[in-house]
C-alpha positions as a Markdown table, in Angstrom:
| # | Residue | x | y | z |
|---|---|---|---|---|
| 1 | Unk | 113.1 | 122.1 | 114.1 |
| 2 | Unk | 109.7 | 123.2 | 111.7 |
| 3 | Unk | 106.6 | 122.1 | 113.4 |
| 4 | Unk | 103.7 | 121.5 | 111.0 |
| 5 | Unk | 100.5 | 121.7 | 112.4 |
| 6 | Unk | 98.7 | 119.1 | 110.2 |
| 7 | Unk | 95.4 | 116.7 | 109.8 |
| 8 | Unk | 96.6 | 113.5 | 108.4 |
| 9 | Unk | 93.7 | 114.0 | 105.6 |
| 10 | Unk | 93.8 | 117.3 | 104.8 |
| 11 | Unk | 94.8 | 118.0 | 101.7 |
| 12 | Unk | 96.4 | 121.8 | 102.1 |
| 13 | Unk | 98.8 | 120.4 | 104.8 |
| 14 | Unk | 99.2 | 117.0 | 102.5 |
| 15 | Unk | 101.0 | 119.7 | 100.0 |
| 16 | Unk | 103.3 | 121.0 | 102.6 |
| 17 | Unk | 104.5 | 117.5 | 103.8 |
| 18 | Unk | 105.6 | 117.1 | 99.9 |
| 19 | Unk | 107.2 | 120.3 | 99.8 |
| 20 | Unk | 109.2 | 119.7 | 103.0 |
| 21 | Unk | 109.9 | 116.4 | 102.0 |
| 22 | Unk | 111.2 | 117.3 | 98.6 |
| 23 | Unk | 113.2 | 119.3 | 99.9 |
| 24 | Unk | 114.3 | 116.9 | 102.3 |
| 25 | Unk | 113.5 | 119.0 | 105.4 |
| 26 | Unk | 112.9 | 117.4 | 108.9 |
| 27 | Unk | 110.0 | 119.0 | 110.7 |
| 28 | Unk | 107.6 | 117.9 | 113.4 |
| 29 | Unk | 104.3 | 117.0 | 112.9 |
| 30 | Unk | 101.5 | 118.5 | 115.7 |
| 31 | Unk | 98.4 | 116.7 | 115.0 |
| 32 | Unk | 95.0 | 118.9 | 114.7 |
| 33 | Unk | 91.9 | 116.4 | 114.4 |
| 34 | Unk | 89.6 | 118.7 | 112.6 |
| 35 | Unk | 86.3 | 116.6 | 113.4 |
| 36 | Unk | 87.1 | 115.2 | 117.0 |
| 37 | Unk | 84.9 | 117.2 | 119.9 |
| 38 | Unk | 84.0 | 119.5 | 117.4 |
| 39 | Unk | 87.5 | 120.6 | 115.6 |
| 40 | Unk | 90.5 | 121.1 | 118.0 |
| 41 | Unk | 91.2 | 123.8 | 115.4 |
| 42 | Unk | 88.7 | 125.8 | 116.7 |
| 43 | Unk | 90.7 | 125.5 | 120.2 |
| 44 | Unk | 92.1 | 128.9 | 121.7 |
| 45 | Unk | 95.2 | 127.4 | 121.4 |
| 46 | Unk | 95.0 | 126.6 | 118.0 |
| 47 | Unk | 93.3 | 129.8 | 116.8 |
| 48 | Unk | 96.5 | 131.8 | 118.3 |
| 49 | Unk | 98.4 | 130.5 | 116.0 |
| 50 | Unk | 95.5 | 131.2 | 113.3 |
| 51 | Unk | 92.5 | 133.2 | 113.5 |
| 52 | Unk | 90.8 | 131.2 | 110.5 |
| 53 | Unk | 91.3 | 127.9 | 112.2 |
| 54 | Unk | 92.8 | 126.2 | 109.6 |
| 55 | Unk | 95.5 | 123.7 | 109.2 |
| 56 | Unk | 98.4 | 123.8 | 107.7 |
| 57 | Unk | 100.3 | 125.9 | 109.7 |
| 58 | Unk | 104.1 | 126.0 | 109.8 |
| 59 | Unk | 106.5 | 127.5 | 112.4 |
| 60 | Unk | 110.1 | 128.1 | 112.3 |
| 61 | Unk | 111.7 | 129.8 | 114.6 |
| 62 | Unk | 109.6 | 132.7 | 115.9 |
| 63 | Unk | 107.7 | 132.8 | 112.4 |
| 64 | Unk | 104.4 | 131.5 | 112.3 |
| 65 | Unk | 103.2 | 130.9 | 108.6 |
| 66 | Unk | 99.9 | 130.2 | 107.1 |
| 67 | Unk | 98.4 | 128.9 | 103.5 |
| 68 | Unk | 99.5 | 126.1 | 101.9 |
| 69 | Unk | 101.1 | 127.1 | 98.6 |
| 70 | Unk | 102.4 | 130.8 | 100.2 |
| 71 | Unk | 104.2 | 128.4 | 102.4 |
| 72 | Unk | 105.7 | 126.0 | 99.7 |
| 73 | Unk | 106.6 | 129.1 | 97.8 |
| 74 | Unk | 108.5 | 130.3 | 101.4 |
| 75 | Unk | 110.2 | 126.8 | 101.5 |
| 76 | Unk | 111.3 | 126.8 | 98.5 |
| 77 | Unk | 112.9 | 130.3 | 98.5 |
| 78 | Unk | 114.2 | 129.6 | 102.0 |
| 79 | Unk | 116.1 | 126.2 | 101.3 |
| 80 | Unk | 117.0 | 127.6 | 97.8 |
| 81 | Unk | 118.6 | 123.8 | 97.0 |
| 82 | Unk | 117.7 | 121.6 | 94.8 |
| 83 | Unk | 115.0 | 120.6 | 93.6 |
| 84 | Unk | 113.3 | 123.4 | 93.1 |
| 85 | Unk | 110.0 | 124.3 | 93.0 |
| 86 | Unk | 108.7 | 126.9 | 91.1 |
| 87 | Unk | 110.3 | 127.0 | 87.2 |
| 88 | Unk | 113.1 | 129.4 | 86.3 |
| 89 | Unk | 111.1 | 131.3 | 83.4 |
| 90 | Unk | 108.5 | 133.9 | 84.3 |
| 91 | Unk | 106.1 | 132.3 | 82.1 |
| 92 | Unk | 106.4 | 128.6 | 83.6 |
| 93 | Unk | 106.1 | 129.9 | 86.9 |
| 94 | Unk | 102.8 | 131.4 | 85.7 |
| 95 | Unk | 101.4 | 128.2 | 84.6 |
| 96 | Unk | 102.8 | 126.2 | 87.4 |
| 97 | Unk | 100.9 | 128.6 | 89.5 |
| 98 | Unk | 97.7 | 128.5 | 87.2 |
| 99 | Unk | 97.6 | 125.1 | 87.8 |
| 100 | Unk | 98.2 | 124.7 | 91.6 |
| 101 | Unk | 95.5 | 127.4 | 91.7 |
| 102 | Unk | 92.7 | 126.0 | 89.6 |
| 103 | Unk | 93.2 | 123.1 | 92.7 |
| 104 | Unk | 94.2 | 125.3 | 95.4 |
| 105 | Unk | 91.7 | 127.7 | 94.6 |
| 106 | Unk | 89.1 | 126.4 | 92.4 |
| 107 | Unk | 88.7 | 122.9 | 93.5 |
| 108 | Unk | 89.6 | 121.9 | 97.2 |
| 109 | Unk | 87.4 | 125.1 | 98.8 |
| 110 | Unk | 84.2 | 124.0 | 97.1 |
| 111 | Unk | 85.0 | 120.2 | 99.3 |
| 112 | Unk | 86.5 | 122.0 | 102.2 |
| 113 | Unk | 85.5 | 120.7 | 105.6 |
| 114 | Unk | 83.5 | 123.5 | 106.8 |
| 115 | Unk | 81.7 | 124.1 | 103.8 |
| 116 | Unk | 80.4 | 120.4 | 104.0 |
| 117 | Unk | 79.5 | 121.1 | 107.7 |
| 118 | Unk | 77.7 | 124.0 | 106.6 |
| 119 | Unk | 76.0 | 122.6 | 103.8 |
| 120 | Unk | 74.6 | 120.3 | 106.4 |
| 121 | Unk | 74.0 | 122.4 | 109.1 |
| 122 | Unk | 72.3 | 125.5 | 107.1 |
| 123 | Unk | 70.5 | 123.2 | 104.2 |
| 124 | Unk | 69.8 | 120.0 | 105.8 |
| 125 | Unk | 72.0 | 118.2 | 102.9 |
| 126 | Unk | 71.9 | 114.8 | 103.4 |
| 127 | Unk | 75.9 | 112.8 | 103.8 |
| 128 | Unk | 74.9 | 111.5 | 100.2 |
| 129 | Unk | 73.7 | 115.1 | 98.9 |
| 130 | Unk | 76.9 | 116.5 | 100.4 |
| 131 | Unk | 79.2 | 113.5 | 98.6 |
| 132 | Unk | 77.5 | 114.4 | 95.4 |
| 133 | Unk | 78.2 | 117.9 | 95.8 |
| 134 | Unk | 81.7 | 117.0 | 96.6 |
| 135 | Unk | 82.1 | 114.5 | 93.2 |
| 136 | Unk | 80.2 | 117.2 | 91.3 |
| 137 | Unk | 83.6 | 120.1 | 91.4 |
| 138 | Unk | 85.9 | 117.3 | 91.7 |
| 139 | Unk | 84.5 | 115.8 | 88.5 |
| 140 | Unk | 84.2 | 119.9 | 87.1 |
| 141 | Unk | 88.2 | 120.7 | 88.1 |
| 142 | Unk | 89.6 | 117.8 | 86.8 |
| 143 | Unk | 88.5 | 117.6 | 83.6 |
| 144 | Unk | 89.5 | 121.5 | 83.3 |
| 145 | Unk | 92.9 | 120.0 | 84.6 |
| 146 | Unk | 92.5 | 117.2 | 82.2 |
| 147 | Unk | 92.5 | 119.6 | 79.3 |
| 148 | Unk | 95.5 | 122.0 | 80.5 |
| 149 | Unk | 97.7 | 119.2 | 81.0 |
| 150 | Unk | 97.2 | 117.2 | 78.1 |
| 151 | Unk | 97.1 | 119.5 | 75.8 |
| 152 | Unk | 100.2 | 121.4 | 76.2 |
| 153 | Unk | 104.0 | 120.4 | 75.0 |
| 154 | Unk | 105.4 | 121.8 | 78.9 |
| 155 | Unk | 103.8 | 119.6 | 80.6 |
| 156 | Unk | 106.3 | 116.2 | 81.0 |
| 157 | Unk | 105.9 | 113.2 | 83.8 |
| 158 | Unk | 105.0 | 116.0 | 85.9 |
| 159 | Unk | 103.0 | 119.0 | 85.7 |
| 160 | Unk | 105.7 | 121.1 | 84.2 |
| 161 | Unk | 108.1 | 119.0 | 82.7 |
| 162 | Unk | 110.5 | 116.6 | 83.8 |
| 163 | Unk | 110.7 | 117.6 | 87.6 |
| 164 | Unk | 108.1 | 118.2 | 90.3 |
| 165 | Unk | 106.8 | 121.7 | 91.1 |
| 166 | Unk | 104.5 | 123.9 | 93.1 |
| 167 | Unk | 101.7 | 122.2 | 90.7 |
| 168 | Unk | 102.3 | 118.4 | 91.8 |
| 169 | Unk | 102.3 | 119.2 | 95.3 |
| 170 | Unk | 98.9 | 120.3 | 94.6 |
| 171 | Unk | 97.4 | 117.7 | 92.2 |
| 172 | Unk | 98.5 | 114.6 | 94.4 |
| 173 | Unk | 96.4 | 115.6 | 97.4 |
| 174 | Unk | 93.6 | 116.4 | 94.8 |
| 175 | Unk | 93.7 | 112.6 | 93.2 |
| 176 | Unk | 93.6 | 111.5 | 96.8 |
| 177 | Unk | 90.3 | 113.2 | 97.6 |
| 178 | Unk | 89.2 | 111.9 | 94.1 |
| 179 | Unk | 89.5 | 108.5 | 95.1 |
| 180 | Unk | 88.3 | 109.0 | 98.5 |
| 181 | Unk | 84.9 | 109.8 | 96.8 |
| 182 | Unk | 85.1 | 107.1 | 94.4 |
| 183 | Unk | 85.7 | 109.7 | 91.3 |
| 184 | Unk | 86.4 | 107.2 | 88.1 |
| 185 | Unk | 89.7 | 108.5 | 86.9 |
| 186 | Unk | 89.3 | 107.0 | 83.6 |
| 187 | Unk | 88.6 | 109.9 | 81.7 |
| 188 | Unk | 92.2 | 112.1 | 82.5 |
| 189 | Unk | 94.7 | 110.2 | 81.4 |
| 190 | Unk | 97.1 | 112.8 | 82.0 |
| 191 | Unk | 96.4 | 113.2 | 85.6 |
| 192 | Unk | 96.5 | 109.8 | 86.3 |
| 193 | Unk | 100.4 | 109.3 | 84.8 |
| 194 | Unk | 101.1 | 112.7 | 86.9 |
| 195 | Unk | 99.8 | 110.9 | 90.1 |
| 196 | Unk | 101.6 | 107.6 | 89.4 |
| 197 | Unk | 104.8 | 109.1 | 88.5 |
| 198 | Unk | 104.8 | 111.2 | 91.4 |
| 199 | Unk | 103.7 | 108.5 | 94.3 |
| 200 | Unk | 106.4 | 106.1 | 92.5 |
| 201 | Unk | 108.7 | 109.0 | 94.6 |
| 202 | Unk | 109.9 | 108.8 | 98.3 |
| 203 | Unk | 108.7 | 112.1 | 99.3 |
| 204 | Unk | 105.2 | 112.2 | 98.0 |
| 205 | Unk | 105.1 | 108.3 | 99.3 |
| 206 | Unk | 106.1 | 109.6 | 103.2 |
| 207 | Unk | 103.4 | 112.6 | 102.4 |
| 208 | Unk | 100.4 | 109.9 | 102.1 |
| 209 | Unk | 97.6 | 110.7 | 104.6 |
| 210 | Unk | 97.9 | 106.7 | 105.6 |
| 211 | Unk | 101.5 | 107.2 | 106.9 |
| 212 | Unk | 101.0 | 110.0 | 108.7 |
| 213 | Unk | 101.3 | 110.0 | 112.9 |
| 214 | Unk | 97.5 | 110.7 | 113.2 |
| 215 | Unk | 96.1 | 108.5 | 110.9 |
| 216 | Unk | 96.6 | 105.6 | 113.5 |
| 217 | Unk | 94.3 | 107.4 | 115.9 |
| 218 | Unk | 92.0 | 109.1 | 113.3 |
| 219 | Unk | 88.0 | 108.9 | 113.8 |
């Protein structure tokens, strides 16, 4: 059985449940509550498994993986079945990975967790200086991921085509935190037919932070 070590609202691990679910893998979920007594992922316990404290983790078997899209990328060349993940074409794969980076790497760090903590902790910010922080590169990415998507002929209901990929299991968790700060979605067009189409599916539905284990007993 794959255990994922997971926060029901964190968005890294929210990609993995989509890829596992896609690909219609069973795995068991191992709650990490990131804010309660100051972070159980900064528990010895925890940091074994990995030494930046950071969820998503995945083990199967004796291997213990870490970051979210090199472990979509190891799911979906493990359980090489349908669908798959990742395009066929060397130059699709390239801009399914330009995509899931300009979230994965672009985007969500800027909003992470411990950068808000730190921006609090080090600066004083303020819970509404570090929200407008947070809308300011949410606003910033998506608009850049407004423009890539809707102004290219490969991208379909999904990010690349008619099927989803690496990419969606990236922008879905994104939208989330979008909405979570009250981002007016108006403006991308593109993104917002990308989220609907894909949350109309079982597995991203399943993925949801709301239905996760944890969420019941989140704080």
């Amino acid at each position: 059985m794959l255990r994922l070590y997971s926060y029901w609202r964190s968005s890294a691990a929210y990609r993995v449940r989509i890829a596992l679910n896609l690909k219609g893998l069973a795995y068991e979920t191992v709650p990490v509550h990131l804010v309660r007594d100051g972070g159980e992922q900064h528990a010895a316990t925890f940091s074994e498994l990995n030494p930046q404290e950071l969820v998503p983790v995945l083990v199967h078997g004796s291997r213990i993986l870490k970051q979210s899209m090199a472990i979509i990328e190891y799911i979906d060349e493990t359980w090489a079945t349908a669908p798959a993940l990742m395009p066929v074409v060397a130059r699709d794969r390239q801009r399914v990975r330009a995509i899931a980076q300009v979230i994965a790497c672009d985007i969500h760090p800027l909003n992470n967790l411990r950068v808000q903590q730190y921006l609090e902790s080090t600066f004083g910010a303020t819970q509404e200086q570090r929200d407008e922080w947070t809308r300011h590169w949410l606003r910033n990415g998506l608009a850049a991921l407004e423009h890539i998507l809707g102004d290219n002929p490969s991208t379909g209901d999904y990010c690349d085509g008619e099927a989803p990929t690496l990419a969606d299991c990236c922008l879905i968790p994104q939208v989330y935190n979008a909405k979570r700060f009250n981002i007016d979605m108006t403006p991308y067009p593109t993104v917002r037919h990308i989220n609907e189409t894909c949350l109309a599916l079982e597995a991203f539905d399943k993925a949801r932070p709301e239905n996760q284990p944890d969420a019941q007993t989140a704080g």
